[in-house]
C-alpha positions as CSV (number, residue, x, y, z in Angstrom):
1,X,0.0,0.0,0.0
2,X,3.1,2.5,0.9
3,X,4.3,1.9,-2.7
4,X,0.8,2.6,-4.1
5,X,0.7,6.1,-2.3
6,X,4.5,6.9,-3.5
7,X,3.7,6.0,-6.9
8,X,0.1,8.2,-6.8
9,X,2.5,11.1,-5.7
10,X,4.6,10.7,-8.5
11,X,2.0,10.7,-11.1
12,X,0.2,13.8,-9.7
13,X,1.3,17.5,-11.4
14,X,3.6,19.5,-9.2
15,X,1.5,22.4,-7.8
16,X,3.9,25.2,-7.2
17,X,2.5,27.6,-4.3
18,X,1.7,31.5,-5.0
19,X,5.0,32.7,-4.7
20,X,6.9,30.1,-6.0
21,X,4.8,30.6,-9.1
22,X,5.9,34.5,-9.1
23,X,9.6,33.2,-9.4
24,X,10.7,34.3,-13.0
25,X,12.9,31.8,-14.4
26,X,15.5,31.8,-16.5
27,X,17.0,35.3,-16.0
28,X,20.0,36.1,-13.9
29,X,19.3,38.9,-10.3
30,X,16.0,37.4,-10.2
31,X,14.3,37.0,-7.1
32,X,12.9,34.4,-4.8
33,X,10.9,34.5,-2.2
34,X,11.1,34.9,1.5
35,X,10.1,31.1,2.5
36,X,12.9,29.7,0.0
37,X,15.6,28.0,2.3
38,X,19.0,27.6,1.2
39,X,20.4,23.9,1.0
40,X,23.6,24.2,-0.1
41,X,25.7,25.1,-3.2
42,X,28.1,23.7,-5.7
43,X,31.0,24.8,-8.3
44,X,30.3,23.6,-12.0
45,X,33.2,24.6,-14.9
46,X,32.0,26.1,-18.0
47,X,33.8,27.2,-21.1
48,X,33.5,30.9,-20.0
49,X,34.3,30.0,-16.1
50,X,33.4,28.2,-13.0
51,X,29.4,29.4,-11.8
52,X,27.9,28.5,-8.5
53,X,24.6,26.7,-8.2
54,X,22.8,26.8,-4.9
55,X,19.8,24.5,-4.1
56,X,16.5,25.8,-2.5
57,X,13.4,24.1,-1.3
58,X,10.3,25.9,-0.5
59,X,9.0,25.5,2.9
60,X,5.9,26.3,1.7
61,X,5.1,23.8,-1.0
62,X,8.4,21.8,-0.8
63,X,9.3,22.3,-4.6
64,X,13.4,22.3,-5.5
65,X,15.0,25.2,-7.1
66,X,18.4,25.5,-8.4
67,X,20.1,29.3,-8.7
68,X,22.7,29.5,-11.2
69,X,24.7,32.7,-10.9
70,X,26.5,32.4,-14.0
71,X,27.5,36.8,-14.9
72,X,28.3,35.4,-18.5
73,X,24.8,34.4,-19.4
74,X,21.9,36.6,-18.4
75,X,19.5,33.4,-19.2
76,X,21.2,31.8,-15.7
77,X,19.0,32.0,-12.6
78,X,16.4,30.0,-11.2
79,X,14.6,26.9,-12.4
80,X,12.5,24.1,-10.7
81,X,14.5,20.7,-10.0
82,X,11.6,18.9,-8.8
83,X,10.3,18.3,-5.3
């Protein structure tokens, strides 16, 4: 039965909460939101440089964002990684 309700959860639409929603994505100085909470960060190398990438999880609605501050490319910033 616990695999039933795991699998259910899987197959059901992520609902993202009000502000998560309000989260433009895909453009570098961006903004979250105040119930975002920083999980930690890593270093990736790309041809122009190394960029940090911080993970966030809402504490609202529990959906996983990634921040990529990457000053080369103004299309960096947030984008949902899943829940």
């Amino acid at each position: 039965m616990t695999k039933d309700l795991a699998r259910q959860r899987e197959l059901q639409p992520m609902v993202l909460c009000e502000p998560c929603q309000g989260i433009q994505r895909n453009w570098r100085k961006a903004p979250g939101h105040a119930e975002l909470v920083q999980r930690g960060n890593r270093k990736e190398d790309r041809e122009e440089g190394t960029v940090t990438i911080t993970r966030y999880v809402c504490d609202r609605c529990g959906t996983a964002w990634e921040y990529e501050n990457d000053k080369n490319n103004q299309r960096a910033g947030w984008s949902v990684v899943g829940r």
